[in-house]
C-alpha positions as CSV (number, residue, x, y, z in Angstrom):
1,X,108.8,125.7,92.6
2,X,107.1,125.3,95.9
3,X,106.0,127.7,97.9
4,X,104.1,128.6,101.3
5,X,102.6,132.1,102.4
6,X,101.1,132.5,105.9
7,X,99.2,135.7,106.8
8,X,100.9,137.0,109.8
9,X,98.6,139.3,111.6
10,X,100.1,141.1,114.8
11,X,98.8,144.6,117.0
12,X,101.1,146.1,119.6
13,X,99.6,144.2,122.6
14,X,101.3,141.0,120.9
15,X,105.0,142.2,121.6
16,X,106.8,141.6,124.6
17,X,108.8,144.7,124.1
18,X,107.6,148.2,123.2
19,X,106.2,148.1,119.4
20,X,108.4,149.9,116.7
21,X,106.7,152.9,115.1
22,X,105.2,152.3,111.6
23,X,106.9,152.9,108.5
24,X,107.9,156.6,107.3
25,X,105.4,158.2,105.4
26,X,104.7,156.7,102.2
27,X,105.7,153.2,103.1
28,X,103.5,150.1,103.7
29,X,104.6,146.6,105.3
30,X,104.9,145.1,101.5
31,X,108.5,148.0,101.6
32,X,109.3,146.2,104.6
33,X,112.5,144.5,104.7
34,X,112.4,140.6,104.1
35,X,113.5,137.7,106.5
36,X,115.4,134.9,104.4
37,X,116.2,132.1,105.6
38,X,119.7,130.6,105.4
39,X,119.9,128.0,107.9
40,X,123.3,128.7,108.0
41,X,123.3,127.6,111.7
42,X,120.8,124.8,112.3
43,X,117.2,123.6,112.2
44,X,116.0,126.2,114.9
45,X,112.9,128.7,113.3
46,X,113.7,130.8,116.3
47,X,117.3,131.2,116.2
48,X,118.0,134.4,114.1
49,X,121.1,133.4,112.9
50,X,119.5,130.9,110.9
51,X,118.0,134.6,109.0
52,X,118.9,137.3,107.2
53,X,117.8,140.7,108.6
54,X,117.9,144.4,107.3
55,X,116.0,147.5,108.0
56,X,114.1,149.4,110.3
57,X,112.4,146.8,111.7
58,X,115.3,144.7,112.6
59,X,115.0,144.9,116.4
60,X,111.5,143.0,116.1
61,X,111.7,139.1,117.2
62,X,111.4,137.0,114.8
63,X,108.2,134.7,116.5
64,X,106.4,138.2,116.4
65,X,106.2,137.6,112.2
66,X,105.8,141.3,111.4
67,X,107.7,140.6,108.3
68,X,107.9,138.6,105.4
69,X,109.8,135.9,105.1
70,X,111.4,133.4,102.5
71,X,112.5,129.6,102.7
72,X,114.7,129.3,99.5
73,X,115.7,126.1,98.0
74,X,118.8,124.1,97.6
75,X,119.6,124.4,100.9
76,X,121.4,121.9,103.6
77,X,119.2,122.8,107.0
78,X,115.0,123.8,106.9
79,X,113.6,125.4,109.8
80,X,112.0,123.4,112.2
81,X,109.3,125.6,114.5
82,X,109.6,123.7,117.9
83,X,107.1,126.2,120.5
84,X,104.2,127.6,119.6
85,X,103.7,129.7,116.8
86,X,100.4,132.0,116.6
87,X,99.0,134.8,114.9
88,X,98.3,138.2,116.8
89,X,96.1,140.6,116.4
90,X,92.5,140.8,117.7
91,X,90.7,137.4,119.0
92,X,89.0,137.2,115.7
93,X,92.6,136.6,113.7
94,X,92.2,139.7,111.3
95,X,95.2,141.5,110.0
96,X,95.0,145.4,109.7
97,X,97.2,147.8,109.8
98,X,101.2,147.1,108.9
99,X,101.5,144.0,111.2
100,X,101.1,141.7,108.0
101,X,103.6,139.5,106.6
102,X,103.8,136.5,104.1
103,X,106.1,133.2,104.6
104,X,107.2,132.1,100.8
105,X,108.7,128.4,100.8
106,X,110.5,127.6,97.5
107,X,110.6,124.3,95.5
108,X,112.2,121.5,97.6
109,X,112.3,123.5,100.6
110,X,110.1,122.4,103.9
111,X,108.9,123.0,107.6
112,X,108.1,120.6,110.5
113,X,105.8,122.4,113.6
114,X,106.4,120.2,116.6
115,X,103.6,122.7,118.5
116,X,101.2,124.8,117.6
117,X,101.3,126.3,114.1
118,X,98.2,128.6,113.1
119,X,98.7,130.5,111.0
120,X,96.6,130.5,107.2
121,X,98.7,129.1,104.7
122,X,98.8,129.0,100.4
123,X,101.2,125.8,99.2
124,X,102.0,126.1,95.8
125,X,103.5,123.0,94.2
126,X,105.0,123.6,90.5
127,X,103.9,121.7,87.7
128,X,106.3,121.4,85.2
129,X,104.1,120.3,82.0
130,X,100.8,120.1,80.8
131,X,100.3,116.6,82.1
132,X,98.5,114.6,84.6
133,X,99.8,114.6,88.2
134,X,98.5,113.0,91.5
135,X,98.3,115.4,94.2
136,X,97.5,116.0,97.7
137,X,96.4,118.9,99.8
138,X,99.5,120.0,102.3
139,X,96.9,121.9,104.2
140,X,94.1,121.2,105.9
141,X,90.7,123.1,105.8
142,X,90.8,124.0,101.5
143,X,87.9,123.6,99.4
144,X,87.1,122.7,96.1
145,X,85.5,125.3,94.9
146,X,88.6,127.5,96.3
147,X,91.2,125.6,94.0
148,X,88.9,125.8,91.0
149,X,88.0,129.3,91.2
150,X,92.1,130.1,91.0
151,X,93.5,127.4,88.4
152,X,93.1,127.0,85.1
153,X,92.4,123.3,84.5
154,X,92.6,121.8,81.2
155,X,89.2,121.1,79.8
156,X,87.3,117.9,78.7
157,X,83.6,116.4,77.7
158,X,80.5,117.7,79.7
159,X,81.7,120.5,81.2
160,X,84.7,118.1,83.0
161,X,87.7,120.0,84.0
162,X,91.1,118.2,84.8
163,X,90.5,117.7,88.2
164,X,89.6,114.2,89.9
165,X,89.4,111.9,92.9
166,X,89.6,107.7,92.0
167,X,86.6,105.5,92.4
168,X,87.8,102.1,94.4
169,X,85.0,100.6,93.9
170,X,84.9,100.4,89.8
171,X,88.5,101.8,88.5
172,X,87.0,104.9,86.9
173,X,87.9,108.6,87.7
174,X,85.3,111.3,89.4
175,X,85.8,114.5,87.2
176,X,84.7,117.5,88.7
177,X,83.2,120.6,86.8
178,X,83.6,123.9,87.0
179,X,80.7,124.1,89.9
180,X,81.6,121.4,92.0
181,X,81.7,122.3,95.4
182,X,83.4,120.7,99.2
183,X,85.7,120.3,100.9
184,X,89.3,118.9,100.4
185,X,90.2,116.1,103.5
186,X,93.5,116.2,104.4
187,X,95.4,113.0,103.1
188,X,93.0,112.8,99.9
189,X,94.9,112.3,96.4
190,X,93.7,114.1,93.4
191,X,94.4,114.1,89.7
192,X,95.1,117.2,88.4
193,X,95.9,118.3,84.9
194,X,96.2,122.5,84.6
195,X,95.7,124.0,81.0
196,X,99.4,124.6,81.0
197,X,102.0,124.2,83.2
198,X,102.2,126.1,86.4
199,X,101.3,126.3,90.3
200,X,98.7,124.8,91.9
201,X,97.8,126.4,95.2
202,X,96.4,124.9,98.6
203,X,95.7,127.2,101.4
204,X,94.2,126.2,105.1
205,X,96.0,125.5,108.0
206,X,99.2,123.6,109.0
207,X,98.5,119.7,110.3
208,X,100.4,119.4,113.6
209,X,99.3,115.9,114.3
210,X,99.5,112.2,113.3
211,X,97.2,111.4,110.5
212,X,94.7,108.5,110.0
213,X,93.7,107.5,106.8
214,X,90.6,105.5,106.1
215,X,90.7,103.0,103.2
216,X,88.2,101.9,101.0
217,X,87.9,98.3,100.5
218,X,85.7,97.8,97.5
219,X,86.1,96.8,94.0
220,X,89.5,96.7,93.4
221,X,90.8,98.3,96.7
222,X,93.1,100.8,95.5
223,X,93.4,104.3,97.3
224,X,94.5,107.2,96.5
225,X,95.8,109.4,99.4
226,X,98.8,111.7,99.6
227,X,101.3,113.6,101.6
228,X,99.3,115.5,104.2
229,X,102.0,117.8,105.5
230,X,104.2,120.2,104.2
231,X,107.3,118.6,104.5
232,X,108.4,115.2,103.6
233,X,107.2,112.1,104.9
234,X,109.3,108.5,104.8
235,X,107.0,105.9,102.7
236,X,109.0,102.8,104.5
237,X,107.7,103.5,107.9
238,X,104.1,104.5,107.0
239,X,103.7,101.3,104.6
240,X,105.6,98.8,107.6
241,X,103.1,100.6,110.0
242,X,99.8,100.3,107.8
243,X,101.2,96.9,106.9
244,X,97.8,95.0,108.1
245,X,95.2,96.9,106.1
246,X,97.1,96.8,102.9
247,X,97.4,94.1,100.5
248,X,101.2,94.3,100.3
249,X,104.2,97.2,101.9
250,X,103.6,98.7,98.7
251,X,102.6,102.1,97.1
252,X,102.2,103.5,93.9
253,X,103.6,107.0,92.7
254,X,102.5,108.5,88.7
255,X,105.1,109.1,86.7
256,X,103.8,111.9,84.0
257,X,107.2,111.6,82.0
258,X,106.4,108.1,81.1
259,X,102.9,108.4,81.8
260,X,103.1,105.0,84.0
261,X,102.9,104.0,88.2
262,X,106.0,103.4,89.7
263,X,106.1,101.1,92.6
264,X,107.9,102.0,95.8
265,X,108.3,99.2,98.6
266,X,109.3,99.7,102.3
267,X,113.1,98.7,101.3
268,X,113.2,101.8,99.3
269,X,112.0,103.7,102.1
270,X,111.0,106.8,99.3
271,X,110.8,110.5,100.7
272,X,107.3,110.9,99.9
273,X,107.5,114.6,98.6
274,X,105.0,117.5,99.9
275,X,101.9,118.2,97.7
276,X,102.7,114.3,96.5
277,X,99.2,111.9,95.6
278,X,99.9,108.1,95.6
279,X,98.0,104.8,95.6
280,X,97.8,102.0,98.0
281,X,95.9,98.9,98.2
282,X,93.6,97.7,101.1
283,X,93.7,94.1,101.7
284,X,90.0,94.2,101.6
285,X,89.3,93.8,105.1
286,X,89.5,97.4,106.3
287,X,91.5,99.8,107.9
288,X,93.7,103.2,108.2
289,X,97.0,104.0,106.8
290,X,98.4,105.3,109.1
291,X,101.4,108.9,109.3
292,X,102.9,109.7,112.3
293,X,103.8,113.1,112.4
294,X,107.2,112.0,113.3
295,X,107.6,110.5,109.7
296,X,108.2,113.8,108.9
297,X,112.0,115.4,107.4
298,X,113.5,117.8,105.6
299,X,115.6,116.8,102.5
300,X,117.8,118.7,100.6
301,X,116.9,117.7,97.4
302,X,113.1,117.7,96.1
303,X,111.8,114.1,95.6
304,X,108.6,115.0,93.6
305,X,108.4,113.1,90.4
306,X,112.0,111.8,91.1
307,X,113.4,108.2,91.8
308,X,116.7,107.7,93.9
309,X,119.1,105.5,93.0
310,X,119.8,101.9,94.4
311,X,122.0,98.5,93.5
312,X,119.7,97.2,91.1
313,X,118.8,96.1,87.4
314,X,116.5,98.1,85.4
315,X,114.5,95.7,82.7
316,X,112.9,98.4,79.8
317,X,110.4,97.7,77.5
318,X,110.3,100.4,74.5
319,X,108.7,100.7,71.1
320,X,108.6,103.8,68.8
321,X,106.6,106.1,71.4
322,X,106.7,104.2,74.4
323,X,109.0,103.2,77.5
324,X,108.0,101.5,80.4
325,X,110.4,99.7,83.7
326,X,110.5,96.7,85.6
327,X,113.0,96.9,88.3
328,X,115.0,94.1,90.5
329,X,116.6,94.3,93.5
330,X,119.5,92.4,95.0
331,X,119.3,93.1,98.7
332,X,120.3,90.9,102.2
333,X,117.0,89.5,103.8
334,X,115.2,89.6,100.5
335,X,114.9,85.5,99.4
336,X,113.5,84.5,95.9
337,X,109.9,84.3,96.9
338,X,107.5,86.5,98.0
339,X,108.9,88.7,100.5
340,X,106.9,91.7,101.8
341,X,108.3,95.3,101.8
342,X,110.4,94.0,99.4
343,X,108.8,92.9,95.9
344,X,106.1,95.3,94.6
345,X,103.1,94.6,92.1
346,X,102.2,96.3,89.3
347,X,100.0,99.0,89.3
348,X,96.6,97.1,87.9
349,X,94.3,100.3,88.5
350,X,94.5,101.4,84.8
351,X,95.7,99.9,81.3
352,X,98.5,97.7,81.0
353,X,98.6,96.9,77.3
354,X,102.2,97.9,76.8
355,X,104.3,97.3,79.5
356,X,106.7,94.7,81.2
357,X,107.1,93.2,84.8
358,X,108.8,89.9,86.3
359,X,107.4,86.8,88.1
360,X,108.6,85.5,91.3
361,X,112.1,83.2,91.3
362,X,110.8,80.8,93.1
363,X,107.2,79.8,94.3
364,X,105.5,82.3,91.5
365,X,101.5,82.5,91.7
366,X,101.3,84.3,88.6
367,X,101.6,87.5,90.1
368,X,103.1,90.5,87.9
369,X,105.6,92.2,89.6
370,X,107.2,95.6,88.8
371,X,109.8,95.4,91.8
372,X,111.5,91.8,92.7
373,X,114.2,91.5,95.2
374,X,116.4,88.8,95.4
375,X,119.1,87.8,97.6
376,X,122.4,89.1,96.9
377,X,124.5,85.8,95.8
378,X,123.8,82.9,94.0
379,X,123.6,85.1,90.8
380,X,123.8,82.4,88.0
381,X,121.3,80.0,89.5
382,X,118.1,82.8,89.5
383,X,116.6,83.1,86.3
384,X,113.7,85.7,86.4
385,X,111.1,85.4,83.9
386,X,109.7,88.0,82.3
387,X,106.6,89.3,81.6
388,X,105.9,91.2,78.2
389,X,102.5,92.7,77.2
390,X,102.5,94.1,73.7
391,X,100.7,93.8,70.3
392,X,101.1,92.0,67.1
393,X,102.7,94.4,64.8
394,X,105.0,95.7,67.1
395,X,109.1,96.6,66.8
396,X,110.1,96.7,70.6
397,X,113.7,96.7,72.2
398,X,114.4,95.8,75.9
399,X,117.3,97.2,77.2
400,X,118.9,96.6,80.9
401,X,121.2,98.9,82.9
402,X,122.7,98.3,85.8
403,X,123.8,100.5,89.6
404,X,126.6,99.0,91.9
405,X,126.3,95.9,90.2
406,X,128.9,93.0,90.7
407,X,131.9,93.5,88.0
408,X,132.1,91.0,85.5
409,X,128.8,89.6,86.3
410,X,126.6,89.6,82.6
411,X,122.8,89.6,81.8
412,X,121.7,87.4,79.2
413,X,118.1,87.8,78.2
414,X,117.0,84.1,76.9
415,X,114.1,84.1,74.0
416,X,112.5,80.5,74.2
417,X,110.9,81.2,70.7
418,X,114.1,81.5,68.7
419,X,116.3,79.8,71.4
420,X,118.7,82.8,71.6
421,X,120.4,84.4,74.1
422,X,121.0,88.4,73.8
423,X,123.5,90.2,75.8
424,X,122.1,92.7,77.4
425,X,124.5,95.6,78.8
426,X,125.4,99.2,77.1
427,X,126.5,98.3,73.6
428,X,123.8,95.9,72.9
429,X,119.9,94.9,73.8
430,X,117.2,92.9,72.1
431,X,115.0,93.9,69.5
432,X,112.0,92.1,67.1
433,X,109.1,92.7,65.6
434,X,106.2,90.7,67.3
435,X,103.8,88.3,65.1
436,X,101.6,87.8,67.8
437,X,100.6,89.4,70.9
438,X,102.3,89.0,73.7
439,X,100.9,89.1,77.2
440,X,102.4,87.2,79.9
441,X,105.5,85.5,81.1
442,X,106.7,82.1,78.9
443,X,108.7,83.7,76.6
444,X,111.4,85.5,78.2
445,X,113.9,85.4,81.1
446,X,116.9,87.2,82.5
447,X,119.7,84.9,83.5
448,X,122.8,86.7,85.1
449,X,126.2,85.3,84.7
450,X,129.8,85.4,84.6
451,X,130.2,83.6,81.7
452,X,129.1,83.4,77.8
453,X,125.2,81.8,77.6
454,X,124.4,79.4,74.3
455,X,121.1,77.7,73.7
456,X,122.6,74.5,75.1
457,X,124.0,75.7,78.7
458,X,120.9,75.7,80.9
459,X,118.8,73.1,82.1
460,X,115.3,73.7,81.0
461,X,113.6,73.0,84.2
462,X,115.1,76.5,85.6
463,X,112.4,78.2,84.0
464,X,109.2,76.4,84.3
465,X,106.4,78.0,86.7
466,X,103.5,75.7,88.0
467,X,100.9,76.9,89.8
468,X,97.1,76.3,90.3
469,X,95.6,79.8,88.6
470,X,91.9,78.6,90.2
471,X,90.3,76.0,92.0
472,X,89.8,74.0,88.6
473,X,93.3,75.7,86.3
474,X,96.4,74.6,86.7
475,X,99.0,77.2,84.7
476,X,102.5,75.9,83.7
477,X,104.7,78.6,82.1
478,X,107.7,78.2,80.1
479,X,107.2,75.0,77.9
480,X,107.4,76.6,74.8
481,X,106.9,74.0,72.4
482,X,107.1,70.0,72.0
483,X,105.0,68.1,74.2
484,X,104.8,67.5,78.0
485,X,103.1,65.4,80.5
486,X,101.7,66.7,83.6
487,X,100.5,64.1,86.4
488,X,98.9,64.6,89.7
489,X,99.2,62.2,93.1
490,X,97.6,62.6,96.0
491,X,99.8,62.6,99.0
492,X,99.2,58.7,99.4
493,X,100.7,58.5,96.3
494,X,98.2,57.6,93.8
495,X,97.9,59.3,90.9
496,X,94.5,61.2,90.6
497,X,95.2,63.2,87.1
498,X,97.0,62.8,84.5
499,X,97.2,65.1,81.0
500,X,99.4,65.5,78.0
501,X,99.5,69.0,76.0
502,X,101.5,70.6,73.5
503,X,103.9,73.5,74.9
504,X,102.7,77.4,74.4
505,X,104.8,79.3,76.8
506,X,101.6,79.5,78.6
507,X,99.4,76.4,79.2
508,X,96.3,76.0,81.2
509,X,95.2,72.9,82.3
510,X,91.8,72.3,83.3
511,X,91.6,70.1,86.2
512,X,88.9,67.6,87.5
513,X,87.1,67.9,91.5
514,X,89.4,67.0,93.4
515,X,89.2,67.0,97.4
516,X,91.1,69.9,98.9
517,X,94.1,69.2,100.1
518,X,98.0,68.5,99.2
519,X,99.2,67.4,95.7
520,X,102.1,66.5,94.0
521,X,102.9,67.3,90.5
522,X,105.2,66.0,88.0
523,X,106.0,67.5,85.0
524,X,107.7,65.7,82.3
525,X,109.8,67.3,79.2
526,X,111.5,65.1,76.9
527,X,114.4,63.9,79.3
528,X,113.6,66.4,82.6
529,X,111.2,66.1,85.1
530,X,109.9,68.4,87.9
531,X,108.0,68.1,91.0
532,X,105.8,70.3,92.7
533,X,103.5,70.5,95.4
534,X,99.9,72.4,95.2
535,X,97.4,73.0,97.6
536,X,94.0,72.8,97.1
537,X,91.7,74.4,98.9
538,X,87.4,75.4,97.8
């Protein structure tokens, strides 16, 4: 559940009409009546229909606050404050007397200030286990020491509680004790882990402006920032805006349930929930992501730790205690190389030892991918490889399901090794127990088809990937055995390298200097040849 509380603090001089009596004798403002909201009408904070009202102080306007008030979830329409909303009482902001009231926001539930919005608020976000969770402050003006002095966090070595900001510049976490002290910045991601499941709280003041993010671009360059408003904020137009510093449109959300990143690109345009931490990447040569407050909506369903559905495949990787996703998109505009906004990286900030990801259709630089779009035709001539990492030893299955996929149309997942083809859809997937490791693409690849697939249907030059890894490596995956001959010409046509090697899914050939420049390479398997060109450049 989510919730916000605002201390409302008024006096008589604050009302534009005379101010009701107090409460009979015996009463206090917490047997005051309660505003709900019901949004029954529209958006508008200050339209009391959009309330429900009872009791003696009914006659009291609603901007006054005197009472409390609660957001409720599941809802169709969230209040939207569009004028001013202050606190009154005395100049210093105290609250005495009965003028006092508390705003409670439930789980999924919002509110967007387009003015002036004062008052103190407590967000509580709910977590549902005992796991980690990135989080963000909704609020702005919490500190540290406030947080840990009403949580519970789990406990680790040295006094470290489970409560953390990321290090950029070495891929290492900052636990804080139990005395650590400062401030929390507003658009800061944290990782949190309580001692059991439960709330945690922020309280400060509501953010009523756009929001500027610096990034850090050491080490590895991945940030972790969040959701600085309460309300929901749309991840397509901050990533297309912030496109310059980052490394790609692409951000990074934990998943506790399968203790993994999942990528979100600007196609998906995610509803970044409130209270939600996520990583981005700089591009390494500075600059801010960047929220405008006009990013902002209300949703009617809560997208915290939850993934909407698209047309797609979804590529998993499973053993006996594990499950992790690779997903691919079939979307207009999207082409089979590398298309920004639209293919995502995997998440490289922590341990990828188990876990499975796609290369690029066409034009692949040995990049892992966990999102890849493609266009939406041409089905049965893009074969994706795919990317396993897994240990000797090991019994996995990979499964593939399917949303608003074309009828009839089949995917076949090919296994150079044995030279099979599995059918993957809901009565069957592929299984094996590995003799070696695994780590890398080579091995297999997801063909989709309307037809029946044997060993002897495809061309074999449909899955070979060439690419200089290095100034001095040249990588060719997907000859898996027998042996092939790679040449090199210059763009005069003379050949400048030439090397034969025995096939091993993956192969790296070292190369000799050369001048930088254009090159063309052939590649020659028993009866097929390919040609590529590489640049090189020192």
């Amino acid at each position: 559940m989510i919730f916000l509380s605002f201390s409302l603090c008024f006096y008589s001089h604050s009302f534009s009409q005379t101010p009701p009596p107090p409460p009979p004798p015996g009463l206090s403002c917490e047997d005051c009546n309660t505003y709900i909201w019901n949004g029954n009408k529209n958006n508008d904070w200050n339209d009391l229909d959009n309330w429900e009202t009872d009791g003696w102080v009914d006659f009291i306007v609603l901007n006054d606050n005197l009472k409390d008030k609660i957001i409720p979830s599941n809802l169709t329409n969230y209040p939207t404050a569009s004028s001013a909303q202050t606190p009154g009482g005395s100049s210093e902001g105290s609250c005495s007397g009965y003028w006092c009231g508390i705003l409670t926001m439930n789980s999924g539930s919002s509110l967007i200030a387009l003015s002036t919005f004062s008052e103190n608020i407590t967000y509580k976000r709910t977590l549902s286990t005992d796991n980690w969770y990135l989080v963000s402050s909704p609020v702005v003006g919490e500190t540290i020491e406030d947080i840990i002095s009403n949580h519970t966090f789990a406990t680790g070595s040295e006094s470290n509680i489970g409560l953390a900001t990321y290090n950029t510049s070495d891929n290492t976490w900052n636990y804080f004790t139990s005395s650590t002290t400062g401030t929390i910045p507003s658009g800061t991601g944290y990782a949190v882990k309580l001692a059991s499941a439960g709330d945690i709280s922020f309280s400060g003041t509501m953010k009523v402006d756009d929001t500027s993010i610096e990034l850090t671009t050491s080490g590895n360059g991945y940030n972790l920032i969040g959701n600085p408003y309460p309300s929901y904020i749309d991840s397509g137009s901050i990533l297309s805006n912030s496109s310059s510093a980052l490394e790609s449109q692409t951000l990074w959300i934990w998943n506790q349930s399968s203790s993994s990143y999942d990528a979100k690109v600007t196609i998906d345009a995610f509803k970044i929930a409130p209270g939600q931490g996520f990583f981005v990447k700089s591009d390494s040569d500075g600059g801010n992501v960047l929220i405008d407050e006009d990013d902002q909506s209300h949703q009617s369903s809560d997208t915290f730790q939850r993934t909407d559905p698209r047309p797609e495949i979804h590529v998993t990787l499973s053993d006996d205690s594990n499950s992790k996703l690779a997903k691919i998109y079939y979307i207009d505009g999207a082409t089979t190389g590398f298309d920004n906004g639209y293919d995502g990286t995997m998440f490289t900030g922590s341990n990828n030892s188990f876990t499975v990801y796609t290369h690029l259709v066409s034009d692949s630089e040995g990049v892992d991918y966990q999102i890849q779009s493609l266009p939406p035709d041409n089905y049965e001539n893009m074969v994706i490889p795919v990317g396993i990492n897994a240990v000797s030893g090991s019994a996995i299955s990979i499964d593939a399901s399917t949303v608003n996929f074309p009828v009839g149309m089949n995917i076949y997942l090919e296994d150079k090794e044995d030279n099979s083809f599995t059918l993957l859809d809901g009565d069957a997937n592929y299984t094996t127990t590995l003799e070696s490791n695994l780590n890398g693409i080579g091995r297999f690849y997801l063909h989709t088809t309307t037809g029946s697939l044997s060993a002897d249907d495809l061309s074999m030059n449909n899955n070979i990937s060439i690419y200089n890894s290095s100034k001095e490596n040249l990588r060719i995956v997907g000859v898996q055995n027998g042996t092939a001959k790679v040449q090199l010409y210059n763009i005069l046509g003379k050949e400048v390298f030439s090397n034969t090697f025995e096939g091993a899914g993956v192969n790296d050939i070292q190369l000799p200097k050369l001048a930088e420049g254009l090159y063309i390479i052939q590649l020659l398997i028993e009866s097929e040849k390919i040609n590529k060109k590489i640049l090189l450049v020192y």
